[in-house]
C-alpha positions in Angstrom: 0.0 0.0 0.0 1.0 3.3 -1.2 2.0 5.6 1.6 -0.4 9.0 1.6 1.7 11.9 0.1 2.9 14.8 2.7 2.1 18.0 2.4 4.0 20.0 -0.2 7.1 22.0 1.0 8.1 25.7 -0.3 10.1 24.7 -2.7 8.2 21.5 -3.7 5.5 24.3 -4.3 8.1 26.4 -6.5 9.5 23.8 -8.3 6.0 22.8 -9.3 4.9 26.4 -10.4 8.2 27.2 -12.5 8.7 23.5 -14.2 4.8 23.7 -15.3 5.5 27.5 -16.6 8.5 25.9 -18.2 11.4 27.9 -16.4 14.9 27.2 -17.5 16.6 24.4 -15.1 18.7 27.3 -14.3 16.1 29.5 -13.1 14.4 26.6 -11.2 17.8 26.0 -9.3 18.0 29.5 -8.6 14.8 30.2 -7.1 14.2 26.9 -5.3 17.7 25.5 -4.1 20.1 29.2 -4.6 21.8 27.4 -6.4 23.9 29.3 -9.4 24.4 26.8 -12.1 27.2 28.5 -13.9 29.6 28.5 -10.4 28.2 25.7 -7.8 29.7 22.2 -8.1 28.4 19.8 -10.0 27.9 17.5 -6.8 26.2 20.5 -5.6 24.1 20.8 -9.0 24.1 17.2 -9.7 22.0 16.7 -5.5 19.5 19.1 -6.4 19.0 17.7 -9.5 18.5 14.3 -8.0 16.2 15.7 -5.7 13.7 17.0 -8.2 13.5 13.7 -10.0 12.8 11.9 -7.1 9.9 14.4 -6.3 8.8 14.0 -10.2 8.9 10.3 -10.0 6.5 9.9 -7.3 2.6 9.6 -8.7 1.2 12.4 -6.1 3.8 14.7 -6.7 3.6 14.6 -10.9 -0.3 14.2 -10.3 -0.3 17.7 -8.7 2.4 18.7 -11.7 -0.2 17.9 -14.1 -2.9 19.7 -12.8 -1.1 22.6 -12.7 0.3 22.7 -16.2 -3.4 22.5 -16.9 -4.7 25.5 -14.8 -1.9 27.2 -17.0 -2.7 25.6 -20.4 -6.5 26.3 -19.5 -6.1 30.3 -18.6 -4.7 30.4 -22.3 -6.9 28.8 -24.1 -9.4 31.2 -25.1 -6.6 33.4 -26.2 -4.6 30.7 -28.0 -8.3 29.9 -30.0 -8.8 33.7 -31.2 -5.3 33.3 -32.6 -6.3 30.0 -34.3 -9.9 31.4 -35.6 -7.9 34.5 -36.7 -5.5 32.6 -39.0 -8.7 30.8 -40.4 -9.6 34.4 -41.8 -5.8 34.1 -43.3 -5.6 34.2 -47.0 -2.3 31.6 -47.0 -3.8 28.6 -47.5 -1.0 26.4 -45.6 -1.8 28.6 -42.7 -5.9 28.3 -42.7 -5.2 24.5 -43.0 -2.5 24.4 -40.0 -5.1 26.5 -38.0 -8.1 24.8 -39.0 -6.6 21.4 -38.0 -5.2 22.3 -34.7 -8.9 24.0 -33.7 -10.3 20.9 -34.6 -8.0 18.4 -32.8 -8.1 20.3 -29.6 -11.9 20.1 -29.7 -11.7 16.7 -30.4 -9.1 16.2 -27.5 -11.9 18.0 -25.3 -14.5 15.3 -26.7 -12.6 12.1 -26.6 -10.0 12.9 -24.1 -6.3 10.8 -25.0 -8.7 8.8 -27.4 -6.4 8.1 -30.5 -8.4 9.7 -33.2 -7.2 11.8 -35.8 -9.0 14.9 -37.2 -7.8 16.7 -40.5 -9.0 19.4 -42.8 -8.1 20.5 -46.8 -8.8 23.5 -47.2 -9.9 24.5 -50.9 -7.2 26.0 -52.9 -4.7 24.1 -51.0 -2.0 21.9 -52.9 -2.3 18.5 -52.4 0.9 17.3 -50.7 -0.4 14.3 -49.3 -0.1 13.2 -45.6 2.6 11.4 -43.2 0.9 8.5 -43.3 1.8 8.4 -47.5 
């Protein structure tokens, strides 16, 4: 039987926060352990980075990663999909078809969840290049 999960330290919280934002290992070092990585010692560098593996590797820990990454990817969302439906208006075809198929798959992501299905779109006008799968 697993063993319950103990409440998050400071820096477990930090780490967390700046991984899921995608901070430089650098900056994560920094803020977390005060550790420069240009000057400490690598047995000093080489700990810390241990440390945070082993915090990653346990299913609680990444559990609560994920969920963060997804507060983050969620609060950008509407934003990234007024991008997306302006490229649709785009008169480059490529460019209509890139943003038409990405609107799509992440609706169908929403739908289906890690369901393997594949959506895609040809837009008129467009070349034919074929796909990956050809």
């Amino acid at each position: 039987m697993a063993r319950p999960m103990r409440p998050l330290t400071g820096q477990q919280e930090l780490f967390i926060r700046m991984s899921a934002q995608g901070r430089s290992r650098p900056e994560i070092m920094k803020a977390v352990f005060d550790i420069d990585v240009e000057t400490a010692p690598y047995n000093v560098t080489n700990a810390a980075d241990q440390k945070m593996t082993r915090w990653r590797k346990r299913p609680e820990f990444d559990a609560i990663w994920k969920d963060e990454v997804k507060n983050i990817l969620y609060g950008c969302t509407a934003e990234a999909i007024q991008v997306i439906k302006g490229q649709l208006r785009d008169d480059i075809p490529w460019l209509k078809n890139k943003a038409a198929n990405d609107l799509l798959n992440y609706g169908k992501q929403q739908i289906y969840g890690d369901e393997e299905k594949a959506v895609h779109v040809k837009i008129e006008g467009m070349p034919d290049i074929g796909s990956p799968d050809d």
